[in-house]
Biotite code that builds the C-alpha atoms (Angstrom):
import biotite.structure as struc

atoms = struc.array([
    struc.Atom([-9.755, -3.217, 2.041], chain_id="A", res_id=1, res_name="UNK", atom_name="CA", element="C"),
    struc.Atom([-8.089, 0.373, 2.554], chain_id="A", res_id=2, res_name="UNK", atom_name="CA", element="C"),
    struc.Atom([-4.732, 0.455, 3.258], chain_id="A", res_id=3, res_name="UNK", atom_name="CA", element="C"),
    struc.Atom([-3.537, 3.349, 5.559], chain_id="A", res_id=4, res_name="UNK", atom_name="CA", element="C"),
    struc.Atom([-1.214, 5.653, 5.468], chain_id="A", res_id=5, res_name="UNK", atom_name="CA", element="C"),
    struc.Atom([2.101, 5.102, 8.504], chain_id="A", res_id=6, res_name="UNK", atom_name="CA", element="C"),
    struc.Atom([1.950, 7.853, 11.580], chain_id="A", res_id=7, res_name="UNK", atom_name="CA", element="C"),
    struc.Atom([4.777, 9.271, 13.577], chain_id="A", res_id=8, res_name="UNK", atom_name="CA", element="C"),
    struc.Atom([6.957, 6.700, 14.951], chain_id="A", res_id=9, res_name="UNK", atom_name="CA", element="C"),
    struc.Atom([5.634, 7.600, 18.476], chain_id="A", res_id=10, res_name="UNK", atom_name="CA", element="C"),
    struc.Atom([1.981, 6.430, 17.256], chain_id="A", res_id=11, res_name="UNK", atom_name="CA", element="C"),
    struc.Atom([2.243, 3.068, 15.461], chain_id="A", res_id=12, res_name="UNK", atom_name="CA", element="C"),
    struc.Atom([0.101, 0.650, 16.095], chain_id="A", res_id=13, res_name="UNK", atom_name="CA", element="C"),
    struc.Atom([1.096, -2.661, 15.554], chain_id="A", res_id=14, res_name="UNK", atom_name="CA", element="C"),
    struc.Atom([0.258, -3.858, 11.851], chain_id="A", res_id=15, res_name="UNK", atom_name="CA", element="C"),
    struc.Atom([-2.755, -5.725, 11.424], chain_id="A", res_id=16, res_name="UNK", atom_name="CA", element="C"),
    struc.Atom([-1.496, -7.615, 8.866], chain_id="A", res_id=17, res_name="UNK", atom_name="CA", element="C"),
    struc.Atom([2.142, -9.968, 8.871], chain_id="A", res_id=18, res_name="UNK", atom_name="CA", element="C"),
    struc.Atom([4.805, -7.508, 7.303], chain_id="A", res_id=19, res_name="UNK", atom_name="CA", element="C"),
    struc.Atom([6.109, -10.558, 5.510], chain_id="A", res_id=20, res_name="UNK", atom_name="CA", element="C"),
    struc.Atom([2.475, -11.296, 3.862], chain_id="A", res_id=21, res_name="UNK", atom_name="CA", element="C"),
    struc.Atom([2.288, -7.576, 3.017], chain_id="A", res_id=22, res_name="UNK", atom_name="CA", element="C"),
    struc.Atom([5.448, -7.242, 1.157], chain_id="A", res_id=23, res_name="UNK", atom_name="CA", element="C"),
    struc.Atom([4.659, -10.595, -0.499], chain_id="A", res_id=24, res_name="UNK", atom_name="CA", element="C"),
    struc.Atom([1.445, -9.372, -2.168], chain_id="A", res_id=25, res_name="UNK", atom_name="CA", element="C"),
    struc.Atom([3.000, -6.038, -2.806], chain_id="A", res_id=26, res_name="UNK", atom_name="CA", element="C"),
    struc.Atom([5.645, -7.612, -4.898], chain_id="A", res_id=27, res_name="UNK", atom_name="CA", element="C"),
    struc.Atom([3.229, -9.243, -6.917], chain_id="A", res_id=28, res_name="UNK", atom_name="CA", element="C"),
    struc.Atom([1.944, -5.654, -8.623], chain_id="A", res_id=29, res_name="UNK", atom_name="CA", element="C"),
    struc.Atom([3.589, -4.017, -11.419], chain_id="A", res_id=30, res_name="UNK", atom_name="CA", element="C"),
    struc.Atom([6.430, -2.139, -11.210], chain_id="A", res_id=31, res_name="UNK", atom_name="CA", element="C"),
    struc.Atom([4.843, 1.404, -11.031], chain_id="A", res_id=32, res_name="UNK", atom_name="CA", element="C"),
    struc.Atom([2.177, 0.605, -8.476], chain_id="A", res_id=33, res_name="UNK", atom_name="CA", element="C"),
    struc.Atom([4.666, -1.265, -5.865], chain_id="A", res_id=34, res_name="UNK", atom_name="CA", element="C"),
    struc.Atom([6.538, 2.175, -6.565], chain_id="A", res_id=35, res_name="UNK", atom_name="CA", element="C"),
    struc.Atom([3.453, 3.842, -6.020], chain_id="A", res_id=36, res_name="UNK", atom_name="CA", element="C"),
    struc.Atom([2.637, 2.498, -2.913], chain_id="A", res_id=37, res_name="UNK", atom_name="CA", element="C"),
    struc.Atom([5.614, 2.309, -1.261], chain_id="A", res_id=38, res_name="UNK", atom_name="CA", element="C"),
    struc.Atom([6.224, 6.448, -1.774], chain_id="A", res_id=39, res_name="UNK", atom_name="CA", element="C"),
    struc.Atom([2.829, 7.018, -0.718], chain_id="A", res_id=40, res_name="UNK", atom_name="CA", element="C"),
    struc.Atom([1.713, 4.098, 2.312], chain_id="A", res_id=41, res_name="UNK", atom_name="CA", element="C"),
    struc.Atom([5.737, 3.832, 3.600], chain_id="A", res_id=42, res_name="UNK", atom_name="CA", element="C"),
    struc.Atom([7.426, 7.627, 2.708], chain_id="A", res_id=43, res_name="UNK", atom_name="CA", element="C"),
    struc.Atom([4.156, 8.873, 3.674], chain_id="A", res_id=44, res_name="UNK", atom_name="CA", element="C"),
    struc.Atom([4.952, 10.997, 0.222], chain_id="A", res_id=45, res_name="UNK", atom_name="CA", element="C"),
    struc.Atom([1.581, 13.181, -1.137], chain_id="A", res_id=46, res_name="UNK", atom_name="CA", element="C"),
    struc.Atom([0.337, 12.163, -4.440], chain_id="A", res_id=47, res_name="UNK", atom_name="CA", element="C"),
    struc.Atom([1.489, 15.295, -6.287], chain_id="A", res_id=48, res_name="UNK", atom_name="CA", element="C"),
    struc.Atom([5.196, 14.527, -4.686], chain_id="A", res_id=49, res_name="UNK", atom_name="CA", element="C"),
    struc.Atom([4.864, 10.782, -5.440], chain_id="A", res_id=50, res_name="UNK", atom_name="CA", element="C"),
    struc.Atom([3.956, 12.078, -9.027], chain_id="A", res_id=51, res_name="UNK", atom_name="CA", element="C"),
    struc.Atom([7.043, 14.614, -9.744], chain_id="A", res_id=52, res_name="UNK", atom_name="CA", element="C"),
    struc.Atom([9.492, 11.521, -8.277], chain_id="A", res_id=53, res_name="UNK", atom_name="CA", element="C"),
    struc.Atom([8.075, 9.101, -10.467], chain_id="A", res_id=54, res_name="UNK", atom_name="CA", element="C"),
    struc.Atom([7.335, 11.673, -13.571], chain_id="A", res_id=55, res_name="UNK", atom_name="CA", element="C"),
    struc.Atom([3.722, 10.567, -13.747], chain_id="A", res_id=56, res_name="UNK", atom_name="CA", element="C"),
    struc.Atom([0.743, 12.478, -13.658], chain_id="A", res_id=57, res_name="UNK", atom_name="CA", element="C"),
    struc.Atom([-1.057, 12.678, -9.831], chain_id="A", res_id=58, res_name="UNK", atom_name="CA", element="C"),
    struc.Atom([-3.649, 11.014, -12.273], chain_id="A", res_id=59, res_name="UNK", atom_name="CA", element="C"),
    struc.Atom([-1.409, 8.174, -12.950], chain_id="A", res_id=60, res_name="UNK", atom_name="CA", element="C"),
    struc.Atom([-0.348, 8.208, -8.696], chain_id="A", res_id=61, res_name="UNK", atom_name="CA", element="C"),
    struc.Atom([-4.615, 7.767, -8.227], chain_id="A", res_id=62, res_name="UNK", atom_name="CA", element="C"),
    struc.Atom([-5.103, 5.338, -10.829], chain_id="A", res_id=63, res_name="UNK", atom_name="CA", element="C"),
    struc.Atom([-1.691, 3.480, -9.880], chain_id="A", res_id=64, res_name="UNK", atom_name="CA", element="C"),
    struc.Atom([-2.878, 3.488, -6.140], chain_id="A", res_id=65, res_name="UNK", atom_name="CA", element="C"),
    struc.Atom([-6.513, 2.275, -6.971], chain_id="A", res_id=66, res_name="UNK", atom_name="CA", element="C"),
    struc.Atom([-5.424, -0.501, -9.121], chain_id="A", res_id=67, res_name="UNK", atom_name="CA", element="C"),
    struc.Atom([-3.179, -2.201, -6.386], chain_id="A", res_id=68, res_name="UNK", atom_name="CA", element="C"),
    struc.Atom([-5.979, -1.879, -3.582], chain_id="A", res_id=69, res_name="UNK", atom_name="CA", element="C"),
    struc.Atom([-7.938, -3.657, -5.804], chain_id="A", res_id=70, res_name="UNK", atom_name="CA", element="C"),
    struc.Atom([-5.382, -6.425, -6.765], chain_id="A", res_id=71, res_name="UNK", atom_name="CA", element="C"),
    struc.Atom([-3.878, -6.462, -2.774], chain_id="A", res_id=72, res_name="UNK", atom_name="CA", element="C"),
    struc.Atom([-7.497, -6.771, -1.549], chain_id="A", res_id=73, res_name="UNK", atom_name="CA", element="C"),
    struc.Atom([-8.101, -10.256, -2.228], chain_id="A", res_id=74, res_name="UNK", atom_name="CA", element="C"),
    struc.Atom([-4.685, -11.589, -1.791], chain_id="A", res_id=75, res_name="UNK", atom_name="CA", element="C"),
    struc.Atom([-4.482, -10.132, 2.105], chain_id="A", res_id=76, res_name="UNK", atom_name="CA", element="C"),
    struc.Atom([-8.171, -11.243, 2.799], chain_id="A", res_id=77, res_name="UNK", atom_name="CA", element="C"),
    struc.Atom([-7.396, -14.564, 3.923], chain_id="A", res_id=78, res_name="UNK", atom_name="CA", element="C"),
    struc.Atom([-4.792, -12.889, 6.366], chain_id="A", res_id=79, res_name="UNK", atom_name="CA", element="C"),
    struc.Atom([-7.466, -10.599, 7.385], chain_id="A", res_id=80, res_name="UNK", atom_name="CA", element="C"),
    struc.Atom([-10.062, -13.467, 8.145], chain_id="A", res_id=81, res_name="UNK", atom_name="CA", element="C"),
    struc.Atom([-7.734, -15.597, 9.817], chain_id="A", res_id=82, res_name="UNK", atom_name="CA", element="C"),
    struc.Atom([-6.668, -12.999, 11.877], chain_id="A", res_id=83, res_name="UNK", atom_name="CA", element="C"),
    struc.Atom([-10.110, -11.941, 12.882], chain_id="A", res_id=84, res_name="UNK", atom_name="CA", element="C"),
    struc.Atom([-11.465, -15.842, 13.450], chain_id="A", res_id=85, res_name="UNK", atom_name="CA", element="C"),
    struc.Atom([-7.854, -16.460, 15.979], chain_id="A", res_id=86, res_name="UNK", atom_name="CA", element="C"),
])
């Protein structure tokens, strides 16, 4: 599962996933990637910005970003399927 970056206020869509299940599996990751993807997915900050805030390398941003799709994939699935089977 991708997440996606937040438009313009005039083009949300409504989430496809419960903000309070999102936020819940986000605070699960380590510190540096809920950092990571909050800068990036919510300040709609680019990587090399996300990296001078957080004094990482934009290596560290791509890593950091991989590593909590990977862990946030399988705890929002069952949100997904649920959502898709209603």
């Amino acid at each position: 599962m991708a997440l996606t970056r937040l438009q313009a206020p005039s083009t949300i869509e409504a989430p496809s996933l419960p903000t309070p299940a999102l936020w819940s599996a986000v605070r699960h990751l380590p510190r540096l990637q809920r950092s990571v993807v909050a800068l990036y997915y919510v300040d709609d900050m680019p990587i090399a910005e996300v990296a001078t805030v957080l004094g990482v390398s934009p290596g560290t941003v791509k890593t950091s970003l991989s590593r909590a799709r990977i862990v946030l994939a399988p705890m929002l699935s069952g949100h997904l399927q649920g959502e898709v089977e209603s």
